[in-house]
C-alpha positions in Angstrom: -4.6 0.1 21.3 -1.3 -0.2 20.9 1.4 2.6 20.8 4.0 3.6 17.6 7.8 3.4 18.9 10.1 6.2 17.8 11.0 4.3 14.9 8.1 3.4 13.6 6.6 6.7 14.0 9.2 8.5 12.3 8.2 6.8 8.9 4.8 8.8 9.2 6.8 11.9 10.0 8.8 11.3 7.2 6.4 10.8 4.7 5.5 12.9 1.6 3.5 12.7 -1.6 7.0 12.1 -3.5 8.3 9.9 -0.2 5.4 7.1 0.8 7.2 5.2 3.1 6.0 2.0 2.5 7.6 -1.6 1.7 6.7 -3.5 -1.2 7.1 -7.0 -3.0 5.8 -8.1 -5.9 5.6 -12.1 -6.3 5.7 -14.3 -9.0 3.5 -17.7 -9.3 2.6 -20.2 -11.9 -1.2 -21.9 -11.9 -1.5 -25.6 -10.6 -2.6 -27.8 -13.9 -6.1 -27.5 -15.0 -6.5 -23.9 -13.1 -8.1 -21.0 -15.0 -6.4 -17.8 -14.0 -9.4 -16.2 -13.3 -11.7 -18.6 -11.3 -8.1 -19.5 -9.1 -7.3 -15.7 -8.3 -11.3 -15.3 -7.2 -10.7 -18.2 -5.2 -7.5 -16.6 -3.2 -9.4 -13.2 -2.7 -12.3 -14.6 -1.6 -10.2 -16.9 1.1 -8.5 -13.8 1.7 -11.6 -11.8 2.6 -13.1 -14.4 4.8 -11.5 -13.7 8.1 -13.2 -12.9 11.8 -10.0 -11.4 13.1 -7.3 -9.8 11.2 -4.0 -10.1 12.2 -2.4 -6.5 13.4 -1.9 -4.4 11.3 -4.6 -5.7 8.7 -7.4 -4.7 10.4 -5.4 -1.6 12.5 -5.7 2.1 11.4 -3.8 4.9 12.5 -5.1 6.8 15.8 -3.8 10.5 17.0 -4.4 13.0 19.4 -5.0 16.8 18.9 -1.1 16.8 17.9 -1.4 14.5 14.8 1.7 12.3 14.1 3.8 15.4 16.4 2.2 12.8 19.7 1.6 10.3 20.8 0.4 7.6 17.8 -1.8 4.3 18.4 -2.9 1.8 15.9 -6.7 1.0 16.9 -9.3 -1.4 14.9 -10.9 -0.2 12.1 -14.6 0.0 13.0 -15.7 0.1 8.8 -12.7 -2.1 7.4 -14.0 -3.2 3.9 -11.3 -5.7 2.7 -12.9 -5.3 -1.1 -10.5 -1.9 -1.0 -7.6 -3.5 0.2 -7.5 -6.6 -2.0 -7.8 -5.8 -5.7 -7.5 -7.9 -8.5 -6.1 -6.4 -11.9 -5.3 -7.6 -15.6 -2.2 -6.2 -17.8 -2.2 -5.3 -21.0 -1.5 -7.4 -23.8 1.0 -9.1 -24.5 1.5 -9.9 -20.6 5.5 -9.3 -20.2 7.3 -8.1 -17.1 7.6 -5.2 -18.6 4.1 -4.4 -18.4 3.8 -5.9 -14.7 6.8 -3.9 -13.6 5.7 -0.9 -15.1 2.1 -1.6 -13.3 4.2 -2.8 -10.1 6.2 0.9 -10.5 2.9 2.6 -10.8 1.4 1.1 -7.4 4.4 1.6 -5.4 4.8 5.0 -6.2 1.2 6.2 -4.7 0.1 6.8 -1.0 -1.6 4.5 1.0 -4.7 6.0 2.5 -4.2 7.0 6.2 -8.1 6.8 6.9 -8.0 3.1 6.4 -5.8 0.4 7.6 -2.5 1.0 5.4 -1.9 -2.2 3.5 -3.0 -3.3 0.1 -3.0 -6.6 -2.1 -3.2 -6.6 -6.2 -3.8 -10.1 -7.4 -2.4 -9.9 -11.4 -2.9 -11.7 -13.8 -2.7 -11.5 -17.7 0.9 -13.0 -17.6 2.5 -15.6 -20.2 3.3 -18.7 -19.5 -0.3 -19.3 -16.7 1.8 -17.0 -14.4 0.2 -14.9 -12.5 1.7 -12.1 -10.0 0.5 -10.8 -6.6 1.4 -7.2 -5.6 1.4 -6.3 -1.6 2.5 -2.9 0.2 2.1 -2.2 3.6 3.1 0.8 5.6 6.9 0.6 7.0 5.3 2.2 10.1 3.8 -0.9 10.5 6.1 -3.9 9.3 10.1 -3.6 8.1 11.4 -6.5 5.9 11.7 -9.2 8.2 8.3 -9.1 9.6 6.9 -8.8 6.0 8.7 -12.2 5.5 7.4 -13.5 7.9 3.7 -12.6 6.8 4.3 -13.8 3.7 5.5 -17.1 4.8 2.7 -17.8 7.0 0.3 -17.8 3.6 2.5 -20.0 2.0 3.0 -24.2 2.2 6.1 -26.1 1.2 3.2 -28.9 0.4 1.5 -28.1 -2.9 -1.0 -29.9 -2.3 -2.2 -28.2 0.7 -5.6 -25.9 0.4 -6.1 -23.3 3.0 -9.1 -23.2 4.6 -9.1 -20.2 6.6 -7.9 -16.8 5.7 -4.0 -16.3 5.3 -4.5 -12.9 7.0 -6.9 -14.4 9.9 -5.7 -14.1 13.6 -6.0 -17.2 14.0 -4.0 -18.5 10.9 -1.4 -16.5 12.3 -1.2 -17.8 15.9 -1.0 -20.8 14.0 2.6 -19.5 12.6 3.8 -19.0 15.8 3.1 -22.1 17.4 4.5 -23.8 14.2 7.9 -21.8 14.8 7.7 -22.2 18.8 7.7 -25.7 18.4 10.0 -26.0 16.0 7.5 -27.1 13.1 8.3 -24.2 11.4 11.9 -22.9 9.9 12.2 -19.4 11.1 15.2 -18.2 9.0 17.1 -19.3 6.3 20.5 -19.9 5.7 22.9 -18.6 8.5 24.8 -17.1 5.9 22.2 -14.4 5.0 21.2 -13.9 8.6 22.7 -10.2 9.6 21.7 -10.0 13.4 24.0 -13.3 14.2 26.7 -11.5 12.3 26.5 -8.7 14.9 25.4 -9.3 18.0 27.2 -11.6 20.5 25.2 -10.9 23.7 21.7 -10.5 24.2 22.3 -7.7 27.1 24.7 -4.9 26.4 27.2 -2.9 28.8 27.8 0.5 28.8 31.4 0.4 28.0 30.5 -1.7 24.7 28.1 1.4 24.5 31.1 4.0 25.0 33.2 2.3 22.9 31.2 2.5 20.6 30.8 6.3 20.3 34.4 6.7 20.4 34.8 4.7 17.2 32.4 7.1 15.6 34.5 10.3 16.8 37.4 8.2 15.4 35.9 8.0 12.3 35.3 12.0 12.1 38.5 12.6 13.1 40.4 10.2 10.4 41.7 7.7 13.3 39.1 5.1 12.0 39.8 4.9 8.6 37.8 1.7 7.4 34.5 2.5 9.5 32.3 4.6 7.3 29.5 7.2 8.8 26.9 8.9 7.5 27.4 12.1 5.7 31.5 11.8 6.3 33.0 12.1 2.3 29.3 11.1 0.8 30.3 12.4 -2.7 27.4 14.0 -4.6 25.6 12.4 -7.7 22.4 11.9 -9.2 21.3 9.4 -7.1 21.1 12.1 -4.6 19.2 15.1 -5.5 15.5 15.4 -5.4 13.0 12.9 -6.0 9.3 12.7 -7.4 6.8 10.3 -6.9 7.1 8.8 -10.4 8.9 5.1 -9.7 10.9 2.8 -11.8 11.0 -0.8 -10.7 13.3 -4.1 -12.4 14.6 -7.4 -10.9 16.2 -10.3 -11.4 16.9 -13.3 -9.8 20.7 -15.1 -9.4 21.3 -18.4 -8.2 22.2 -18.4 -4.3 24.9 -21.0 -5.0 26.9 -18.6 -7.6 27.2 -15.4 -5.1 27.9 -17.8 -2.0 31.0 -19.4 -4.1 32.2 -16.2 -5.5 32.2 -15.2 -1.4 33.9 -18.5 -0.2 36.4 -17.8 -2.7 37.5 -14.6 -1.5 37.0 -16.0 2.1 34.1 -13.4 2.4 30.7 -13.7 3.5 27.4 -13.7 1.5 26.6 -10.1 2.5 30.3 -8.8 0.9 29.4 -10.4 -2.3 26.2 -8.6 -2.8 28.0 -5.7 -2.1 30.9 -6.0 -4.3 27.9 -7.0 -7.3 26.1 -3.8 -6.9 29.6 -2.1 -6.3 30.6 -2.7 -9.4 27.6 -2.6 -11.2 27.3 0.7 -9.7 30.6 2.3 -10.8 30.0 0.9 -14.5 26.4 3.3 -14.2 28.4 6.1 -12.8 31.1 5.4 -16.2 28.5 5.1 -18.8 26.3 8.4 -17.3 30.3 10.3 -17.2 29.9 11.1 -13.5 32.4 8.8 -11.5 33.1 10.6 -8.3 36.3 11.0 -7.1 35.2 9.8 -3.6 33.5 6.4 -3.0 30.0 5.9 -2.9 28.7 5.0 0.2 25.5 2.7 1.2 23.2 2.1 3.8 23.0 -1.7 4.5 19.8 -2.2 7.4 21.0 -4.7 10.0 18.3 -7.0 11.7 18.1 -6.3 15.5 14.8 -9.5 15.6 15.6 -11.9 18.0 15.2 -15.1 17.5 11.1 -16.1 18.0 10.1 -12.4 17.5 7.6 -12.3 14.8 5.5 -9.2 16.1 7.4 -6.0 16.0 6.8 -3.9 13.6 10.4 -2.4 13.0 14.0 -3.6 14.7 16.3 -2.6 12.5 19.3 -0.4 13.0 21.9 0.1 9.9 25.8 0.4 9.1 27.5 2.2 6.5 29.6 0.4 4.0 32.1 1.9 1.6 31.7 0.5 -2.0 34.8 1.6 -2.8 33.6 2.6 -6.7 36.8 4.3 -6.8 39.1 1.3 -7.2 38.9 -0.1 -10.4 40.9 -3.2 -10.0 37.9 -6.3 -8.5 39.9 -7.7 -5.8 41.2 -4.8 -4.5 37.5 -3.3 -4.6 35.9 -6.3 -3.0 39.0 -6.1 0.0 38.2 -2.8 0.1 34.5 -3.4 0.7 34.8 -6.8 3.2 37.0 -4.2 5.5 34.1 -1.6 5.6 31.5 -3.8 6.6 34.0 -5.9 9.0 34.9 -2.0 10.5 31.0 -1.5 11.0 30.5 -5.0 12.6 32.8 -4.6 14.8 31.7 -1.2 16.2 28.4 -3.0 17.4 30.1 -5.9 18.7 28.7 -6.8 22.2 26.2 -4.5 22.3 22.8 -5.5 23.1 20.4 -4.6 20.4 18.6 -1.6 22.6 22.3 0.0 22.8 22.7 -0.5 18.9 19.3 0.8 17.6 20.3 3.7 20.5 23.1 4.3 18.4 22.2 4.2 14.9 19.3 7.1 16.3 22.1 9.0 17.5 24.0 8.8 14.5 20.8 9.6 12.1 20.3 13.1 14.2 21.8 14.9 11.5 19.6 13.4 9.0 16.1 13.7 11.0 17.1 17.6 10.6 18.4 18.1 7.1 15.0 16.2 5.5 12.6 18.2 6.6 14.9 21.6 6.3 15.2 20.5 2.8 18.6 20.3 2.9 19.3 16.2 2.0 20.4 16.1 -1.0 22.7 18.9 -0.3 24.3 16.2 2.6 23.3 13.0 1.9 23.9 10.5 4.6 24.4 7.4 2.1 24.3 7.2 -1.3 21.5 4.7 -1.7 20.4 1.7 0.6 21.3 -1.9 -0.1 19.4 -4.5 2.0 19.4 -8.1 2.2 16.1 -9.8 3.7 16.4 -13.5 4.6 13.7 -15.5 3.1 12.6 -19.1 2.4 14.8 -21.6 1.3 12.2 -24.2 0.3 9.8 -24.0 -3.1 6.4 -22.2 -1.8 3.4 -22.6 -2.6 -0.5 -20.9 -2.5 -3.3 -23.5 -3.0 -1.3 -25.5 -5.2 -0.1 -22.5 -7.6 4.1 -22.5 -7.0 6.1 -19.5 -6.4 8.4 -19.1 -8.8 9.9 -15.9 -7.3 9.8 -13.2 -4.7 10.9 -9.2 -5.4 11.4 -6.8 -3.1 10.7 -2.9 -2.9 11.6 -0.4 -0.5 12.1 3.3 0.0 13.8 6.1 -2.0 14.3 9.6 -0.3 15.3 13.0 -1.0 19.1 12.9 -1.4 19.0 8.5 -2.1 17.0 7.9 -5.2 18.1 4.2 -5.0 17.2 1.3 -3.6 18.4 -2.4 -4.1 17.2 -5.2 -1.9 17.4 -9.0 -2.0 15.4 -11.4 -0.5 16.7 -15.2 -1.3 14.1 -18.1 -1.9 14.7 -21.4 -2.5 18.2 -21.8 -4.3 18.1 -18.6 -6.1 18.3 -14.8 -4.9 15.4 -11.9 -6.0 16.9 -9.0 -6.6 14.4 -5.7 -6.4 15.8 -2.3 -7.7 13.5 1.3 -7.3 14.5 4.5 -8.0 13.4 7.4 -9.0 12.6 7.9 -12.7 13.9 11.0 -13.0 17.1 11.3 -10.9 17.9 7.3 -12.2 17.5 7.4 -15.7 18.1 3.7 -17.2 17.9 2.5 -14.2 17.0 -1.5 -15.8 20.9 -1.3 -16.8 22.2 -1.9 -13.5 21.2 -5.2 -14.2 23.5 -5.9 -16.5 26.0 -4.4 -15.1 25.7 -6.4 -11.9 25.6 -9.7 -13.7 29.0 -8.1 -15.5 30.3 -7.6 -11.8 29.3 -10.7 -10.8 31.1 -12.4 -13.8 34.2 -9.8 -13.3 34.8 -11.4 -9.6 34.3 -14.8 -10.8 37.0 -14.3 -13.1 39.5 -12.6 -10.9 39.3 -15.9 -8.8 39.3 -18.6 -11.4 35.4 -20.2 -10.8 34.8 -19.6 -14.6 36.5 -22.8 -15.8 34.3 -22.5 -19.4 31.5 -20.1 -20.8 28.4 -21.3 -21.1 26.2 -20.6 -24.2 24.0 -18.9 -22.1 27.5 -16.7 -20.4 28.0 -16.1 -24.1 24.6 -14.6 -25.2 25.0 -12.1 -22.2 28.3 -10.7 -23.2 27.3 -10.5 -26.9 24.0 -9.0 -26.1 26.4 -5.9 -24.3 28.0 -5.3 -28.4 24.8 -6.1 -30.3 21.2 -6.0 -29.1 20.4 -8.1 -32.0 21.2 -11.4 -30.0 18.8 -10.8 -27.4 16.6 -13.6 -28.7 19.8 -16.0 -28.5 20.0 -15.1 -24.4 16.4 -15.4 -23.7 16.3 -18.6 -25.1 19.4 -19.7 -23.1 16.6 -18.7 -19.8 14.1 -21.6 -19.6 13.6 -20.6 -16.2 12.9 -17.2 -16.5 9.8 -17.0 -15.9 10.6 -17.0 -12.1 12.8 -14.2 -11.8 11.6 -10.8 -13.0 14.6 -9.3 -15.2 13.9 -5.4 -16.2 13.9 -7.1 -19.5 12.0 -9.5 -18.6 14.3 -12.1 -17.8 14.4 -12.7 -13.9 15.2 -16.2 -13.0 17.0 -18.2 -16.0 16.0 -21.5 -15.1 18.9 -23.8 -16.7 18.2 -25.9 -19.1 17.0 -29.0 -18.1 20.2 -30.6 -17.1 21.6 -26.9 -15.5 20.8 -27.8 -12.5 24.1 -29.3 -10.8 25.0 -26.4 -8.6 28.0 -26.0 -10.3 26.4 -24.9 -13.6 24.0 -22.8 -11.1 25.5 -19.3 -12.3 24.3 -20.2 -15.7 21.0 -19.6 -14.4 21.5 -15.5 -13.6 21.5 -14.2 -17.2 21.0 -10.2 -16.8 19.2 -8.4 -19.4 18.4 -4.9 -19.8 14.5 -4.1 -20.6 16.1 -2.1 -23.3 17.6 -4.6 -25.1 14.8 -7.4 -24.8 12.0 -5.9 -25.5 10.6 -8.7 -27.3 11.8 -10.9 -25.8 9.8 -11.6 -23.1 9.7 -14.8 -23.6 11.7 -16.0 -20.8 9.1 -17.9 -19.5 8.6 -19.8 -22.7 11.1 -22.3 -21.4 9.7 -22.9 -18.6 6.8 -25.8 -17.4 3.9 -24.6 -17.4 
């Protein structure tokens, strides 16, 4: 048996029927030519299913003592394990749009995972357009945080489409596989340095004290207004409606951007990846606040989760710690926003700098005290720590594939709490980044907007900095869609690659139009639409092959 750390026991303690605490994604993949949906997703469950050994937690359960989750906590094998429970295969209704898989995906992520059985489950989907077909995994944050699920997921996967798997993608032994791959160098373990937070952060593997003391004194600094740019939890968290109360009822959109549009806008600002995403969801974020008439006078603040995995760890469950980054929704001007934003994070960088990552996930405990006593007092929303969590979760930059079908995206979904009722995380793949946004139904009504409104942010920056040398038809169809809903048709037309991104109206990843594909003409590719205003038009994927 092996025992729960702190951390990944507290997401057990912390969990409620209106707060599972469990990490989702939900993935997008067309059928290889000549596959019938149905026959193809039998054949993956059935692969699936055929294992000896799972690998941990798959084939784990939760174990207590007389104190339940209050003591000591093991995971131990499930002596009845009966994959057919776990891995479930579903059909949407007609007519098959991603608004009826995101409503389906909203639906699943919203519900418990049964702590009797090992807590993980797989929905293979189909009834898509286009012979797409979606898979829909959760598993316990107790047992995996974004990293490791990456990891899991890339270990089913093959960059060769033609390769079959012959044992099960969850087997032990497909997994020990993995790791020798990545030990010997077979096997890319990240992607991109420039999404990679843990290199950004930590400069020595072993700590010191005095980086450790240092440390704290920044964060009475920051209490006592000496350290202006480094942002804490609960210090000037204005209130809103993304922080009151939640219920279990869950709304989930996405949408995919080209990695090669956010990384210029960066370079151009002489920022990093990271400040980008920030500055997108920034703005999109203050426009919300605008629209709803409930700007706060203070900034909102956000939880961005920093990696603490070393390099060749694919086992722990959780090794994360977090900073707090000012989005500065306050500022109206762009460039003064985004400087605003680049100094926060640098601020909470830099408080971590040298530490090992023991002394930093020390830390971040110490500063979540507060927290771990106002949730279950009921008192969170009353002083939330963040406003909402944003999270970026390297992932593969090569085309995937399972048994020959090809990935055509991957979105994310995480937790919402009492007092943060949103969560955006980003997970890139290939040349493009998935975007996954949850919320609350309730407290984050219209939530599928913020999607245009980050492509608006996104579009905002490139202007201030001169990358928009001439609109694009497709550029066009998005702005006019914002006046007149009527030319929704017009942008989804302009997305033949849609069908790989998951837009809350429907239109995830705009593939460019056959000749789109010079990276400079990438940004055409991230046309935002709102589920609202494309109802009908689904259709993103009808431009794409396949």
């Amino acid at each position: 048996m092996k025992k729960l750390s702190m951390v990944d026991k507290g997401f057990l303690l912390g969990e409620s029927r209106e707060m599972p605490m469990h990490v989702s994604g939900v993935s997008l993949f067309t059928l290889p030519d000549g596959a019938e949906v149905q026959e193809f997703l039998e054949g993956i469950a059935d692969n699936l299913k055929d294992a000896d050994a799972l690998l941990p937690p798959f084939g784990d359960r939760i174990k207590t003592g007389r104190l339940g989750v209050a003591g000591n906590v093991y995971w131990e094998p499930d002596p009845s394990l009966d994959l057919d429970y776990h891995i479930r295969h579903s059909a949407l209704p007609r007519p098959g749009r991603y608004r009826e898989l995101f409503n389906l995906v909203g639906r699943l992520h919203g519900t418990l995972l049964e702590r009797s059985r090992p807590l993980w489950e797989m929905h293979l989907i189909e009834g898509l357009e286009n012979r797409q077909f979606a898979i829909f995994s959760k598993t316990h944050h107790a047992a995996v945080d974004g990293a490791r699920s990456i990891h899991v997921t890339r270990s089913m996967l093959s960059s060769d489409p033609d390769t079959v798997r012959s044992e099960s993608p969850l087997s032990l032994a497909s997994w020990e596989s993995y790791r020798k791959a990545i030990k010997e160098g077979r096997q890319a373990e990240y992607t991109d340095a420039e999404v990679r937070t843990v290199a950004d952060i930590l400069k020595s593997t072993y700590g010191s004290g005095a980086n450790a003391f240092n440390a704290l004194k920044n964060v009475a600094g920051a209490w006592t207004g000496r350290k202006s740019d480094l942002a804490m939890p609960h210090l000037k968290v204005p209130r809103s409606s993304l922080n009151g109360k939640i219920d279990a009822g869950r709304r989930f959109v996405a949408q995919t951007w080209p990695f090669a549009r956010i990384r210029a806008v960066g370079k151009a600002f002489d920022a990093t990846f990271n400040d980008t995403v920030l500055a997108m969801c920034a703005g999109a974020l203050r426009q919300y606040m605008l629209n709803h008439s409930e700007l706060p006078k203070d900034s909102l603040k956000t939880l961005v989760p920093v990696s603490l995995r070393q390099a060749g760890d694919v086992d722990s469950g959780n090794a994360v710690a977090g900073i707090t980054a000012d989005l500065s929704t306050n500022i109206a001007d762009p460039i003064k926003r985004f400087s605003a934003i680049k100094a926060s994070v640098e601020a909470g960088k830099a408080n971590y700098a040298g530490m090992s990552p023991k002394e930093v996930e020390l830390l971040t405990m110490a500063m979540s005290a507060p927290t771990m006593l106002l949730l279950p007092l009921g008192m969170i929303s009353h002083l939330p720590p963040y406003n909402l969590t944003i999270s970026n979760v390297p992932g593969m930059r090569e085309t995937m594939y399972w048994n020959g079908a090809r990935m055509d995206g991957s979105y994310p979904l995480s937790i919402i709490t009492d007092g943060m009722a949103l969560n955006i995380t980003l997970v890139s793949y290939a040349d493009q980044v998935d975007f996954g946004i949850i919320a609350c139904r309730r407290s984050v009504p219209q939530v599928q907007r913020l999607i245009d409104y980050m492509e608006d942010a996104l579009q905002e920056l490139e202007d201030a900095v001169g990358l928009k040398a001439k609109p694009t038809r497709r550029r066009a169809a998005v702005k006019t869609k914002a006046k007149a809903k009527t030319k929704t048709k017009t942008k989804t037309k302009a997305n033949p690659k849609a069908k790989n991104s998951a837009a809350a109206k429907p239109k995830p990843k705009p593939k460019p139009k056959a000749k789109a594909k010079a990276k400079p003409k990438a940004k055409a590719k991230s046309t935002a639409k709102s589920s609202t205003t494309a109802k009908s038009k689904v259709k993103p994927k009808s431009k794409s092959k396949g």
